[in-house]
VMD Tcl script that draws the C-alpha trace (Angstrom):
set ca {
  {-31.87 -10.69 -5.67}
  {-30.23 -7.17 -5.83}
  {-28.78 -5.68 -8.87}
  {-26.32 -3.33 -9.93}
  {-25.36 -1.81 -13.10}
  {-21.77 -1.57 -13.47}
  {-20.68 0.88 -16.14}
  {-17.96 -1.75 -17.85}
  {-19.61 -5.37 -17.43}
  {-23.85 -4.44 -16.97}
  {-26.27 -5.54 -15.03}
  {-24.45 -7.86 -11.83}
  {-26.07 -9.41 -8.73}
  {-25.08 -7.27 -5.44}
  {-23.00 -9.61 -4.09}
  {-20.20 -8.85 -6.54}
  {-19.55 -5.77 -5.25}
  {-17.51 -4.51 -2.42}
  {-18.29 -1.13 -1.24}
  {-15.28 1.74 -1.46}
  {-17.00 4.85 1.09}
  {-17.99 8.51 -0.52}
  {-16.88 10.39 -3.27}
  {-14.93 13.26 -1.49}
  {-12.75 16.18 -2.50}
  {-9.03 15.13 -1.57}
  {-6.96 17.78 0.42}
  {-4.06 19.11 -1.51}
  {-1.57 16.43 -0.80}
  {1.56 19.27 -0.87}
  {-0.02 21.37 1.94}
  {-2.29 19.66 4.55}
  {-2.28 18.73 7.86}
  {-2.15 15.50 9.37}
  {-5.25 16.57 11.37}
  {-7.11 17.43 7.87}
  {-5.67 14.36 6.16}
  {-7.06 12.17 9.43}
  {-10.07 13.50 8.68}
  {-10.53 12.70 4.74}
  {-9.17 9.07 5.28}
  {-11.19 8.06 8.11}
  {-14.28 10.40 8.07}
  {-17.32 10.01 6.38}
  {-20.56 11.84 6.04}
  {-23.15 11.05 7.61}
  {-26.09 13.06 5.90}
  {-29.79 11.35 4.66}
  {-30.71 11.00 1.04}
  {-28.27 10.80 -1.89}
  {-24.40 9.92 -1.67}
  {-21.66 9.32 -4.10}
  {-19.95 6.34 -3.67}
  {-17.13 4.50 -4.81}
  {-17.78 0.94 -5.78}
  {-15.32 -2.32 -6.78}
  {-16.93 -4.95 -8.96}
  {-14.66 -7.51 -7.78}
  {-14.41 -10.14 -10.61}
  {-13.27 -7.56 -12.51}
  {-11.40 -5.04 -10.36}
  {-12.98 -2.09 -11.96}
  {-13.89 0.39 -9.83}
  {-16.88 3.23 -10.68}
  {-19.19 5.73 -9.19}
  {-22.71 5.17 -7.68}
  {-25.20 7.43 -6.40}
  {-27.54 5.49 -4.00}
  {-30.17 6.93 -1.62}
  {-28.58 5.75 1.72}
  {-32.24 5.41 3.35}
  {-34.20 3.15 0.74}
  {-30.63 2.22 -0.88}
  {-31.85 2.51 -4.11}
  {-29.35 2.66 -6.55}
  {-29.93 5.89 -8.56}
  {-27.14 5.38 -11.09}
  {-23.89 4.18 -11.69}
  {-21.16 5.72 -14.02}
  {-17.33 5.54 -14.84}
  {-15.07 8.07 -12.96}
  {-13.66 9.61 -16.04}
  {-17.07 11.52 -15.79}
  {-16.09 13.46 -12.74}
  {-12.24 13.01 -12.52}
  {-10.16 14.46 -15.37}
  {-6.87 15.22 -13.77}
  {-4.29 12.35 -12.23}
  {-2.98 13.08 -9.10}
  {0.79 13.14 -9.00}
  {2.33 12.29 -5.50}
  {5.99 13.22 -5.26}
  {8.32 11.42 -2.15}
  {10.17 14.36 -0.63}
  {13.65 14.23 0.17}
  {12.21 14.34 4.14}
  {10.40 10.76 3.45}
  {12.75 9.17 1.56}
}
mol new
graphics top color blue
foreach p $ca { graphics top sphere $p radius 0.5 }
foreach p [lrange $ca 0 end-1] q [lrange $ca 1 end] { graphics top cylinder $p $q radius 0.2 }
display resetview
């Protein structure tokens, strides 16, 4: 049996998780191009070794951060994203969408 360590309820077996994709710098949300945003929603990395991942433990609906080595998926460790995110990102409906 697999286990994780989420950050807000411990140790969990695997199969209470649902995987979120990578950790990736959003596009500024004011001035990007539906070509760019394309990319960030639907595109991930591909690369060998360590990723940063977003993670749901689903009983719970809290989401957090893992770093797991995507070739021996060994989790590496897990932690809230408070510890990276520190700003909220405001979206604003322009007068054009509404």
């Amino acid at each position: 049996m697999k286990i994780m360590n989420c950050p807000l309820n411990g140790p969990r077996n695997i199969s209470e998780f649902v995987y979120g994709g990578q950790v990736k710098a959003m596009p500024d949300v004011h001035d990007v191009s539906d070509k760019d945003w394309a990319r960030y929603v639907f595109y991930e990395e591909n690369d060998t070794g360590i990723v940063t991942e977003w993670w749901l433990h689903s009983p719970s609906s809290y989401w957090f951060i893992a770093e797991r080595h995507n070739v021996t998926d060994e989790i590496i460790r897990t932690y809230p994203p408070e510890e990276i995110f520190k700003d909220r990102v405001e979206f604003s409906v322009s007068e054009r969408d509404a």
